[in-house]
C-alpha positions as CSV (number, residue, x, y, z in Angstrom):
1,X,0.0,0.0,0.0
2,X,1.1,3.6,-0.9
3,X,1.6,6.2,1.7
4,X,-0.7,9.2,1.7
5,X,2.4,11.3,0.6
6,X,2.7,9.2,-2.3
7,X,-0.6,10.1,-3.8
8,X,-1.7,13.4,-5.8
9,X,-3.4,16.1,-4.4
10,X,-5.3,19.2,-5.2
11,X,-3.1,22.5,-5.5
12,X,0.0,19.9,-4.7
13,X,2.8,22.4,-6.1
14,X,2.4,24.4,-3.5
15,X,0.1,22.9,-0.6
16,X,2.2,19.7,0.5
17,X,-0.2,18.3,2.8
18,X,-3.1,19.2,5.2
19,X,-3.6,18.0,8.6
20,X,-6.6,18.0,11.3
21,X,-5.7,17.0,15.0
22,X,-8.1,16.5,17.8
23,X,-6.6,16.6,21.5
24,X,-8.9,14.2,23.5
25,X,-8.7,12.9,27.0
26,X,-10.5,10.3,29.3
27,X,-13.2,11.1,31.8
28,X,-12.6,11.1,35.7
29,X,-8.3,10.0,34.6
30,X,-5.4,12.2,35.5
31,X,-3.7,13.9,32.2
32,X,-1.1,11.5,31.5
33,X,1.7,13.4,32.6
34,X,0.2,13.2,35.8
35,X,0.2,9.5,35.9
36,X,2.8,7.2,37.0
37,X,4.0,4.0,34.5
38,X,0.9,1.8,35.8
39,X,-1.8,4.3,35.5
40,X,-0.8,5.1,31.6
41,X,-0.6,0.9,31.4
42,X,-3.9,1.1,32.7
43,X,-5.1,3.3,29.7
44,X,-3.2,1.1,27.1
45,X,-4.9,-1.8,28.3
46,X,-8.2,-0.3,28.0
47,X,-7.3,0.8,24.5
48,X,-6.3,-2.6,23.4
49,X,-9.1,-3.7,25.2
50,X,-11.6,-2.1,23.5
51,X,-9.7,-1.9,19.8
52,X,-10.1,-5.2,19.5
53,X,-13.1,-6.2,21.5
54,X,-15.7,-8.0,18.9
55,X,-18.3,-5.0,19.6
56,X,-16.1,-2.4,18.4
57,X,-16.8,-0.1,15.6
58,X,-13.2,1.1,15.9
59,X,-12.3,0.3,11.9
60,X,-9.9,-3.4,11.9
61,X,-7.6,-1.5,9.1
62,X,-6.5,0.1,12.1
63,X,-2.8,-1.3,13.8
64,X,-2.4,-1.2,17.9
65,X,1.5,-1.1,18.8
66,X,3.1,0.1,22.0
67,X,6.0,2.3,21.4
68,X,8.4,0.8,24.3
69,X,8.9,-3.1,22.2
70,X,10.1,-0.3,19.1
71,X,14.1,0.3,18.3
72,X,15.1,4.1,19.0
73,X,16.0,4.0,15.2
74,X,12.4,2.7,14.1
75,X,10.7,5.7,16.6
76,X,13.4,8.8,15.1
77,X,12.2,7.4,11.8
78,X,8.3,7.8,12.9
79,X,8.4,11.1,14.4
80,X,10.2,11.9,10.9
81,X,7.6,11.5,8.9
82,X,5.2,12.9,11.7
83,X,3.4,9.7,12.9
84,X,4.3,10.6,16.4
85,X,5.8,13.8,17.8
86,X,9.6,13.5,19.1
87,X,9.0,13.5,22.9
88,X,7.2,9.9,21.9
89,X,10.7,8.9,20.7
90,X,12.7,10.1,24.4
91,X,9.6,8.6,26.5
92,X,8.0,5.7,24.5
93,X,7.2,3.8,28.0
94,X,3.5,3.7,28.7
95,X,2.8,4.9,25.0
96,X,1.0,3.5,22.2
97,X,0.4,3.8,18.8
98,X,-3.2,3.0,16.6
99,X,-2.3,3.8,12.9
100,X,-3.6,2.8,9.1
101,X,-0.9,1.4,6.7
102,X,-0.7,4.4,4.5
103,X,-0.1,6.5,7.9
104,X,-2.9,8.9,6.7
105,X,-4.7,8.0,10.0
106,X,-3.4,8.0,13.8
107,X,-4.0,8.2,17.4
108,X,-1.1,9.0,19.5
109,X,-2.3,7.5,23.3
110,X,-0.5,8.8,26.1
111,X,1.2,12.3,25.1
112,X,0.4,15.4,26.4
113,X,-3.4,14.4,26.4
114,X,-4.7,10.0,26.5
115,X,-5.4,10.7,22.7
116,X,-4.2,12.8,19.9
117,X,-6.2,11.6,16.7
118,X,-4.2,12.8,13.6
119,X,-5.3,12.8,10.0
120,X,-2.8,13.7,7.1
121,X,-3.7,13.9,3.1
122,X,-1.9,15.1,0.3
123,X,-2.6,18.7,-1.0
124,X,-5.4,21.2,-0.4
125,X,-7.9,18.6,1.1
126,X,-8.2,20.0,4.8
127,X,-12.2,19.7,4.7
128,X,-11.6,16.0,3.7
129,X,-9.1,15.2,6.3
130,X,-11.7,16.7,9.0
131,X,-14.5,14.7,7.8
132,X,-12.3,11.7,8.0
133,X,-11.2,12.7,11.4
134,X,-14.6,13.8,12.5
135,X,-15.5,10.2,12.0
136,X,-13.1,8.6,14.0
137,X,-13.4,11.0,17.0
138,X,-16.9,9.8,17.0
139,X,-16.1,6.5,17.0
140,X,-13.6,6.9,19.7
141,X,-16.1,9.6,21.4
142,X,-18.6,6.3,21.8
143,X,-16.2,4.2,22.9
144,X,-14.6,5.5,25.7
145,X,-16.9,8.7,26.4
146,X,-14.2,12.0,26.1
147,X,-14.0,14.5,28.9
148,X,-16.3,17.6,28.2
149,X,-17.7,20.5,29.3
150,X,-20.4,22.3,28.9
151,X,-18.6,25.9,28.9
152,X,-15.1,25.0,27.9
153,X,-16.0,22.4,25.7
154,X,-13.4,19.4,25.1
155,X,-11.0,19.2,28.5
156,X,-7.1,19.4,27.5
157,X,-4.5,19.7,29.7
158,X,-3.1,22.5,27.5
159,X,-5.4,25.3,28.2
160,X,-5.0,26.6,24.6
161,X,-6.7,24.1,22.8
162,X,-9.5,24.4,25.6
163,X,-13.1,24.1,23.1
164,X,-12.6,21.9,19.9
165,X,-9.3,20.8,21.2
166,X,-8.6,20.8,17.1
167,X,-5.6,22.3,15.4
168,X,-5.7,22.2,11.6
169,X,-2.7,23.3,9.1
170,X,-1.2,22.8,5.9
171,X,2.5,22.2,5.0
172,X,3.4,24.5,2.2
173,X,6.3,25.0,-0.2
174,X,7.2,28.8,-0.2
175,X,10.2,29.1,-2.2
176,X,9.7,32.4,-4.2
177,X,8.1,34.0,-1.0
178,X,10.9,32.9,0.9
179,X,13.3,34.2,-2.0
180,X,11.6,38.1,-1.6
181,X,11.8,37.9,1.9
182,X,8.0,37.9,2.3
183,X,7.5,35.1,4.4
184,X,8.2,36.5,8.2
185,X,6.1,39.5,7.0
186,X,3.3,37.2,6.4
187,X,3.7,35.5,9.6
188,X,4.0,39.2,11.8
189,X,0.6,40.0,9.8
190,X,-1.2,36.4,10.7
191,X,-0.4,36.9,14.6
192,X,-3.0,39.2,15.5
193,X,-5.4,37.1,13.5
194,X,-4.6,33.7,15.8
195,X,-2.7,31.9,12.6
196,X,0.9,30.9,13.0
197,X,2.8,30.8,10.0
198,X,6.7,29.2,11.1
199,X,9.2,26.6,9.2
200,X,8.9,22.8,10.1
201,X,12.4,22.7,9.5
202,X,14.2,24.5,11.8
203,X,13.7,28.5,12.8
204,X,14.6,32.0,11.4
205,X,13.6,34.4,8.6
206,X,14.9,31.7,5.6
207,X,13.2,28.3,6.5
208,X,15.2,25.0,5.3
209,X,13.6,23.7,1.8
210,X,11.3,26.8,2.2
211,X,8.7,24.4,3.9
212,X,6.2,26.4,6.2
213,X,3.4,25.1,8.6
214,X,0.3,27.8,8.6
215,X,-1.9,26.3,11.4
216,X,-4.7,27.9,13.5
217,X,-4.0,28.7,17.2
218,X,-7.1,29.3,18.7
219,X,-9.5,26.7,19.4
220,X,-12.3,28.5,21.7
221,X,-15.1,30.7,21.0
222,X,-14.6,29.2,17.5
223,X,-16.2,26.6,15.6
224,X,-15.0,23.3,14.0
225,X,-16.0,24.6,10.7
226,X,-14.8,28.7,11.2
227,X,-11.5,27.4,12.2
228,X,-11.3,25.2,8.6
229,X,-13.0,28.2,6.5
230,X,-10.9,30.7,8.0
231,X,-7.2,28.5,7.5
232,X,-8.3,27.5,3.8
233,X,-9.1,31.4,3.2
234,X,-5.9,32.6,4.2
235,X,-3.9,29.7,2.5
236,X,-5.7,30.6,-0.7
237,X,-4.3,34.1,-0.5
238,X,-1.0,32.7,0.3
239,X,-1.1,30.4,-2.7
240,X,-1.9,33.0,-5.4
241,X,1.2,35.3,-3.4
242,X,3.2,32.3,-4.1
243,X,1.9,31.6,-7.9
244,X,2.6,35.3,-8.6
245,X,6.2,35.3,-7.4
246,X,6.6,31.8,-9.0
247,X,5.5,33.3,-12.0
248,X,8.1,36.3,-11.7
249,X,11.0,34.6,-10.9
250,X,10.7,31.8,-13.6
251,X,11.0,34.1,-16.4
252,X,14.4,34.7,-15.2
253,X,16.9,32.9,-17.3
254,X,19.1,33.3,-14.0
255,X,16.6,31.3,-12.2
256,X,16.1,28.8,-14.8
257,X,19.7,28.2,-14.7
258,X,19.8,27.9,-11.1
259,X,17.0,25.2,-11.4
260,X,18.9,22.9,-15.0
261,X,22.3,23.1,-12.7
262,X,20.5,21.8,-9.4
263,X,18.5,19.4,-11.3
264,X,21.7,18.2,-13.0
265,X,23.7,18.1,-9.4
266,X,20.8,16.6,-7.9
267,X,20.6,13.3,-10.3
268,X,24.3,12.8,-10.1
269,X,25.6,13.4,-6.9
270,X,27.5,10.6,-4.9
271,X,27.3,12.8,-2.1
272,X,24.6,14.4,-0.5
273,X,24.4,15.8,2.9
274,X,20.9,16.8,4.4
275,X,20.9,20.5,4.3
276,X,22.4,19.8,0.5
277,X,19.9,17.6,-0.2
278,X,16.4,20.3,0.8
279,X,18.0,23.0,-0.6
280,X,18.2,20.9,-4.2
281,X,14.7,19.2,-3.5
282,X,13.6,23.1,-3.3
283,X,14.6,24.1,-6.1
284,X,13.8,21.2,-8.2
285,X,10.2,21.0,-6.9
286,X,10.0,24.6,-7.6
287,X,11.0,24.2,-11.3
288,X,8.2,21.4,-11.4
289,X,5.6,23.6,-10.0
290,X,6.4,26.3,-13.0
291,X,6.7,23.9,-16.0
292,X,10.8,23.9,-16.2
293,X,11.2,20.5,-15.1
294,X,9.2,18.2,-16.8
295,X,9.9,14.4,-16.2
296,X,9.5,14.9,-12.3
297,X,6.1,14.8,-10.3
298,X,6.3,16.7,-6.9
299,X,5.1,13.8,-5.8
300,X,8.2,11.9,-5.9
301,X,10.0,14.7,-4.6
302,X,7.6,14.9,-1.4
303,X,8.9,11.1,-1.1
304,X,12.3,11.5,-1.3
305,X,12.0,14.0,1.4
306,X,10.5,11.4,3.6
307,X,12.6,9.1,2.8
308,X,16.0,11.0,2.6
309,X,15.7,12.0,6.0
310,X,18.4,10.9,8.4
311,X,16.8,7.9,10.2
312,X,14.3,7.1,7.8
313,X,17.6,6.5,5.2
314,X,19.4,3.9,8.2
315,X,16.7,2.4,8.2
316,X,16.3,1.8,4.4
317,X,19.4,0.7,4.5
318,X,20.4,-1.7,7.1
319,X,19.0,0.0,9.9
320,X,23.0,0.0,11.6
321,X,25.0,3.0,12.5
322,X,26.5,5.3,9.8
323,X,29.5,7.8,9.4
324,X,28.4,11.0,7.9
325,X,30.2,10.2,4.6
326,X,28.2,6.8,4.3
327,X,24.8,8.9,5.1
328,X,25.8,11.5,2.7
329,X,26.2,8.5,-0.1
330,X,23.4,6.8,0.9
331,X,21.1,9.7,0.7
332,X,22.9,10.2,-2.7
333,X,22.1,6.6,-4.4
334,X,18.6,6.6,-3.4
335,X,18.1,10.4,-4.9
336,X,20.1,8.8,-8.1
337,X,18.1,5.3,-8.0
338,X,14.6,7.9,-7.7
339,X,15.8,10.1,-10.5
340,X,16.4,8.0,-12.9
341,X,16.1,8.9,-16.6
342,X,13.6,6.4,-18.2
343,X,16.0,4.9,-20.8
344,X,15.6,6.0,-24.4
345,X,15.1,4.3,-27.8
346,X,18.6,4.2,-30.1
């Protein structure tokens, strides 16, 4: 089975994924970090419990797998591709993991609240990741009966996500709005407005691979459905900011040599360090997204970045210890093996 960043999406150039999470906790049970290694047993049990009970309506597609029987390597390569956050991978003991194959779906149990449901889908498709989502909470909802109340709505132990307990954001690749500078100008101007627009790979004014999250940050007083309208508004402004600068900057035979040399570098390298490799997987993706590379989808270089990432690429090959050098040439022959010109008739 594919993984849901395998698969096309709507307005996929730009919007890399979408992603609705609901913070949910137990009636009448301490948050977890209030509960000692046989209290958050005691809520695993009751999870597996009920997961596979023959009454439950919990779907069977899902997987049930506690964290502490994992390798460190196999958790750093999880919380790479954002199927658990990284605290899960320092402190997997009394944690657990319900997930589909295609890690489109998952419920984190035992974090910062007993469950984090978590659904993921290519491109602009936030209203169809929140029905999915919507779903399962009510399943879960039914099954083990979610703390509420009547004024503050869903109980979390982080105060800001007091009401729908949801957050909901989309991944986005900025590259000509991170070239003008215009990206931490967007970001001082969302503030006020309760949106937080920040890189996922590391901080500052330039983010790595000119990936940004834009996510909403206030979940009370607000409905499910004014939090989705309002994040999907403001992305489509940012997308046709990002189109128009795209737009600019291709017709630039400076820039469309910038992007034939990286594609070039990028297919042949035998060496290939991390910060090397999103800076090329930038630029390449922007060159697909404006029609001056050609034989590449974005969707294989949205895989490449999952794969390529440091534990992720141990794991694909061998899963034992490596010296930067044999990283950097790993990460090199599975860019080379991904690239690969189709061969062509004499």
């Amino acid at each position: 089975m594919r993984c849901w960043y395998e698969i096309a999406g709507p307005e996929r150039g730009t919007v890399i994924s979408s992603r609705v999470c609901f913070s949910r906790n137990l009636r009448g049970v301490p948050f977890p970090p209030k509960l000692n290694f046989r209290g958050k047993k005691a809520v695993l049990d009751q999870v597996q419990k009920t997961v596979f009970s023959e009454k439950s309506s919990i779907p069977r597609y899902f997987s049930f797998t506690e964290l502490s029987g994992m390798k460190s390597g196999q958790l750093l390569a999880l919380a790479e591709r954002g199927v658990i956050p990284p605290d899960f991978v320092e402190q997997p003991d009394g944690r657990a993991l319900l997930a589909t194959e295609d890690e489109s779906c998952s419920v984190m149990i035992n974090g910062e609240d007993h469950f984090l449901i978590q659904v993921r889908q290519a491109g602009l498709a936030l209203k169809e990741a929140y029905r999915r989502a919507d779903k399962l909470d009510t399943i879960l909802d039914e099954s083990f009966s979610f703390a509420f109340d009547d004024q503050l709505g869903f109980l979390t132990r982080n105060p800001a996500l007091l009401g729908t307990g949801m957050t909901v954001s989309f991944n986005l690749h900025l590259p000509a709005l991170t070239e003008t500078g215009a990206v931490a100008r967007i970001a001082s101007n969302l503030r006020p407005l309760g949106i937080s627009l920040r890189s996922t790979l590391g901080f500052g004014a330039r983010p790595r691979g000119a990936v940004c999250r834009l996510s909403n940050q206030m979940t009370l007083g607000i409905s499910e459905q004014e939090a989705i309208t309002n994040l999907c508004g403001i992305a489509g402004q940012i997308i046709a900011q990002e189109r128009a600068e795209r737009n600019k900057l291709a017709r630039s035979i400076s820039i469309q040599d910038t992007v034939g040399r990286s594609l070039g570098i990028f297919r042949s390298a035998r060496l290939l360090s991390y910060d090397e490799f999103l800076n090329f997987a930038s630029i390449v993706r922007f060159g697909i997204a404006t029609g001056l590379v050609h034989e590449i989808g974005v969707e294989t270089i949205d895989l490449l970045a999952m794969r390529a990432q440091p534990a992720n690429l141990a794991l694909a090959f061998g899963g034992g210890a490596q010296s930067p050098e044999e990283e950097c040439a790993a990460r090199a022959e599975l860019v080379r093996k991904t690239l690969a010109s189709p061969a062509k008739d004499p």
